[in-house]
Residue frames as qw, qx, qy, qz and C-alpha x, y, z in Angstrom:
[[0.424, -0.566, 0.299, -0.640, -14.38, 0.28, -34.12],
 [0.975, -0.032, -0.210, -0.060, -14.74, -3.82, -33.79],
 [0.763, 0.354, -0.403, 0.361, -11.17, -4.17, -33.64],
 [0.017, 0.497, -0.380, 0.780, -10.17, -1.13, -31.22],
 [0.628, -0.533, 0.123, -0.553, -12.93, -2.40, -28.65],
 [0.959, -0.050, -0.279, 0.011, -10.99, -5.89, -28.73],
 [0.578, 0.369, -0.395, 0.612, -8.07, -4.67, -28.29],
 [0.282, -0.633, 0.326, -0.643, -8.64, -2.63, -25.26],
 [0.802, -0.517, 0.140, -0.264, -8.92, -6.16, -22.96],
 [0.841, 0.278, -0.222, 0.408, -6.03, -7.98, -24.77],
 [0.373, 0.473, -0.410, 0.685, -3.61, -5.15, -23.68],
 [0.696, -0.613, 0.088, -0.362, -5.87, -5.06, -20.22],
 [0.924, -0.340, 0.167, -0.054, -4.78, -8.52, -19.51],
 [0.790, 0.413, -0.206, 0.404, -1.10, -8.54, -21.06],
 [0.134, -0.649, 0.367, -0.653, -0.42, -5.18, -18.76],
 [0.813, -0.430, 0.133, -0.369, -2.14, -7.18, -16.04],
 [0.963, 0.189, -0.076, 0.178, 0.27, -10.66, -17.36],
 [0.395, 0.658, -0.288, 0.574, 3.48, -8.40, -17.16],
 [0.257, -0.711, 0.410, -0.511, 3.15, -6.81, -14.21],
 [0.890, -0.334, 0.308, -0.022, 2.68, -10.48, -12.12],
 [0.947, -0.096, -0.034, 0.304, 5.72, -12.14, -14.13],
 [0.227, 0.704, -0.268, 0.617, 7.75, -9.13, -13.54],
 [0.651, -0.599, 0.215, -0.413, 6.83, -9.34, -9.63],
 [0.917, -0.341, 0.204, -0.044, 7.93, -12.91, -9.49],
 [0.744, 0.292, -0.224, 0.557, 10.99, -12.80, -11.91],
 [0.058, 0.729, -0.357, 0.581, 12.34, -9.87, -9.58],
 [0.737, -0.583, 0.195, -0.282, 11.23, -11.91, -6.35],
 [0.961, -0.020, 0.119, 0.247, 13.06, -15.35, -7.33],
 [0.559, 0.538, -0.303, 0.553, 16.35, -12.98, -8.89],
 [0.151, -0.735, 0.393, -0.531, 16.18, -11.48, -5.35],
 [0.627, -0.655, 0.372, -0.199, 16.11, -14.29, -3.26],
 [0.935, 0.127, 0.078, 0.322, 18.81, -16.35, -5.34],
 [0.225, 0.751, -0.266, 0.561, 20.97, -13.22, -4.85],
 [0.181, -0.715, 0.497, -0.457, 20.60, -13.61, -1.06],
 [0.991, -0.066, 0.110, 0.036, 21.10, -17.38, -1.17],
 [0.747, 0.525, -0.145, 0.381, 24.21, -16.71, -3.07],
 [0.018, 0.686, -0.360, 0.632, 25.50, -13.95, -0.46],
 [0.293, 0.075, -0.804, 0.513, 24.83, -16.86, 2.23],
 [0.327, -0.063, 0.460, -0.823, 21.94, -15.09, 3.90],
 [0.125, 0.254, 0.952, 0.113, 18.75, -16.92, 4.20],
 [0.230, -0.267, -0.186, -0.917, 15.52, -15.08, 2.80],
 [0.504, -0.549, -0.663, -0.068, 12.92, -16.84, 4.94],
 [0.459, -0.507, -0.341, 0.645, 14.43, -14.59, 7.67],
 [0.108, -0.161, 0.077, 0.978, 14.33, -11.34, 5.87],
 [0.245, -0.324, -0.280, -0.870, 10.91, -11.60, 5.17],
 [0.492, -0.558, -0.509, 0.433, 9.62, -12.76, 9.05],
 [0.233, -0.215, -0.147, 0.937, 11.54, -8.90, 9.40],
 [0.030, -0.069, -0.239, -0.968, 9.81, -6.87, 7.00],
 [0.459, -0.250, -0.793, -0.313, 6.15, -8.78, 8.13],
 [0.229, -0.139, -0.596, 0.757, 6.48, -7.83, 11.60],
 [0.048, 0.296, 0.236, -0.924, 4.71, -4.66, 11.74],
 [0.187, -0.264, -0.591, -0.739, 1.65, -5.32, 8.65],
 [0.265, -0.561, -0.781, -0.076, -0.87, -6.31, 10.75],
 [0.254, -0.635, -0.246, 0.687, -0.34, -2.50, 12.97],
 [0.174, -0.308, 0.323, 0.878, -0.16, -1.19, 9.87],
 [0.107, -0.261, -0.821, -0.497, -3.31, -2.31, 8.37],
 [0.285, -0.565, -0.704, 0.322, -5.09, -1.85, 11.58],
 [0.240, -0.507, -0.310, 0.768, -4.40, 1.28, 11.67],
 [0.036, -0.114, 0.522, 0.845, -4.94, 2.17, 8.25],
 [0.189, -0.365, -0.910, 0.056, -8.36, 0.28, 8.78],
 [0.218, -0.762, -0.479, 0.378, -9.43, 2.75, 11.28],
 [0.220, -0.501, -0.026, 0.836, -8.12, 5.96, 9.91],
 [0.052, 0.002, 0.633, 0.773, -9.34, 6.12, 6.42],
 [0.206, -0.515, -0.807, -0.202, -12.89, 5.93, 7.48],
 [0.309, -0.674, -0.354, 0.570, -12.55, 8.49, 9.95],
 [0.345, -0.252, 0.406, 0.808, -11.18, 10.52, 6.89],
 [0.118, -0.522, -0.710, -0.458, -14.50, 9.62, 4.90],
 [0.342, -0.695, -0.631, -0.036, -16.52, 10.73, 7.57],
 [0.261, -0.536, -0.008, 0.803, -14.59, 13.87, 8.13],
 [0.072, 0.120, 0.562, 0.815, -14.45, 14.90, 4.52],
 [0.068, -0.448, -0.846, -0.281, -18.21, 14.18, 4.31],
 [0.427, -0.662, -0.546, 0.286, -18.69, 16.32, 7.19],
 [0.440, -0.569, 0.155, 0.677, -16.76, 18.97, 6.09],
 [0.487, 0.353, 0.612, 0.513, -17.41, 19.50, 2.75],
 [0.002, -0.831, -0.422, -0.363, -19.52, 22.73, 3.05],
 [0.463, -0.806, -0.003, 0.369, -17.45, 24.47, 5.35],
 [0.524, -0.264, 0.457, 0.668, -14.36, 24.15, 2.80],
 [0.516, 0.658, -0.089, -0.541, -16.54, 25.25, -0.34],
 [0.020, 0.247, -0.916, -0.314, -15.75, 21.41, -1.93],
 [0.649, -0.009, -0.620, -0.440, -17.45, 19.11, -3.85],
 [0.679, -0.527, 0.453, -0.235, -18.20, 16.14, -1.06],
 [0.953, 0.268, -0.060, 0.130, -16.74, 13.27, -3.16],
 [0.636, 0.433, -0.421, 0.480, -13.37, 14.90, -3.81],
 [0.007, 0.739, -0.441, 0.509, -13.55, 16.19, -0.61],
 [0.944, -0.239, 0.111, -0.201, -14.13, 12.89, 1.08],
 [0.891, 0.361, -0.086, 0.260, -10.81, 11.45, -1.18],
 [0.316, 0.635, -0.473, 0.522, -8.49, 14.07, 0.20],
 [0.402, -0.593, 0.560, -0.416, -9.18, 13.45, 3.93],
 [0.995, 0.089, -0.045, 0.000, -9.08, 9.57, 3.02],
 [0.779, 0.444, -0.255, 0.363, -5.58, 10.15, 1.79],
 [0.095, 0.696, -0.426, 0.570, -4.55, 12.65, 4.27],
 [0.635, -0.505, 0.444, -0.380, -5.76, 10.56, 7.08],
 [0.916, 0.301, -0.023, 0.264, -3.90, 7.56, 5.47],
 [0.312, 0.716, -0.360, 0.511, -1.12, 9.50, 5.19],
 [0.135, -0.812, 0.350, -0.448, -1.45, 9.96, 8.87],
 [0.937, -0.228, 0.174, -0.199, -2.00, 6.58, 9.99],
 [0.840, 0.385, -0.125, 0.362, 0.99, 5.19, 7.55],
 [0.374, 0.690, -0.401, 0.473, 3.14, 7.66, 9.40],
 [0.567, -0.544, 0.400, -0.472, 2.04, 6.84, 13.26],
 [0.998, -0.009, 0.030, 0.046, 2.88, 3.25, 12.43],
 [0.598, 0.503, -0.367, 0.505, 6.53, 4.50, 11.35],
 [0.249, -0.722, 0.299, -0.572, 6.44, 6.24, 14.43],
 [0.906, -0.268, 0.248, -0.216, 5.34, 3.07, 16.53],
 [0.973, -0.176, 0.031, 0.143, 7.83, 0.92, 14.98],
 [0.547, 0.439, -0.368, 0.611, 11.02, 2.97, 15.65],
 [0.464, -0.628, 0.304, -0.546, 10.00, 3.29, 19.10],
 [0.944, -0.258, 0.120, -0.169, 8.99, 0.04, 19.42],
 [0.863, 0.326, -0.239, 0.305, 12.29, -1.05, 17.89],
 [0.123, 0.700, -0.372, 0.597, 14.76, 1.54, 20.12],
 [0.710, -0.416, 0.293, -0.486, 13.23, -0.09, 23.29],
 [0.988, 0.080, -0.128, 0.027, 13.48, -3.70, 21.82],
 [0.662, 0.577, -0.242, 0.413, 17.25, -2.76, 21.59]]
């Protein structure tokens, strides 16, 4: 049993070790791909950066409302209040993650 309890953090932190130099060999193969194709990556991630801070914000504010829906709600639905807290977390997450998609293809059509 000695052995098996060690082993469970080794492979913690190896899984944990992987997953970051996977992340960064895939980053550096991607932006020496679009060095190679000419483009410059400093500019392609300015693009995709744009919109986090609406997207956090919003996520911010909706997931709590979600808690406090769930919570509120729990005995009407015939749920637990935990799991039902988690689903209107996600679902109001869900909605927030989709009103931001919403916001920035508006915001972009206009720009245009």
């Amino acid at each position: 049993m000695g052995s098996l309890a060690l082993l469970v953090p080794i492979s913690m932190f190896a899984m944990i070790f992987g997953i970051v130099y996977f992340g960064i060999i895939t980053s550096h193969r991607e932006k020496m791909a679009m060095i190679e194709a000419g483009m410059n990556p400093n500019e392609e991630n300015k693009k995709e950066k744009s919109h986090n801070k609406l997207r956090l914000a919003l996520l911010a504010l909706f997931v709590p409302v979600g808690i406090l829906i769930g919570r509120l709600s729990f005995e009407a639905l015939n749920m637990e209040a935990e799991i039902c807290q988690l689903v209107f977390a996600f679902l109001f997450g869900g909605v927030a993650l989709s009103l931001t998609y919403v916001l920035e293809q508006t915001w972009l059509k206009n720009r245009d």
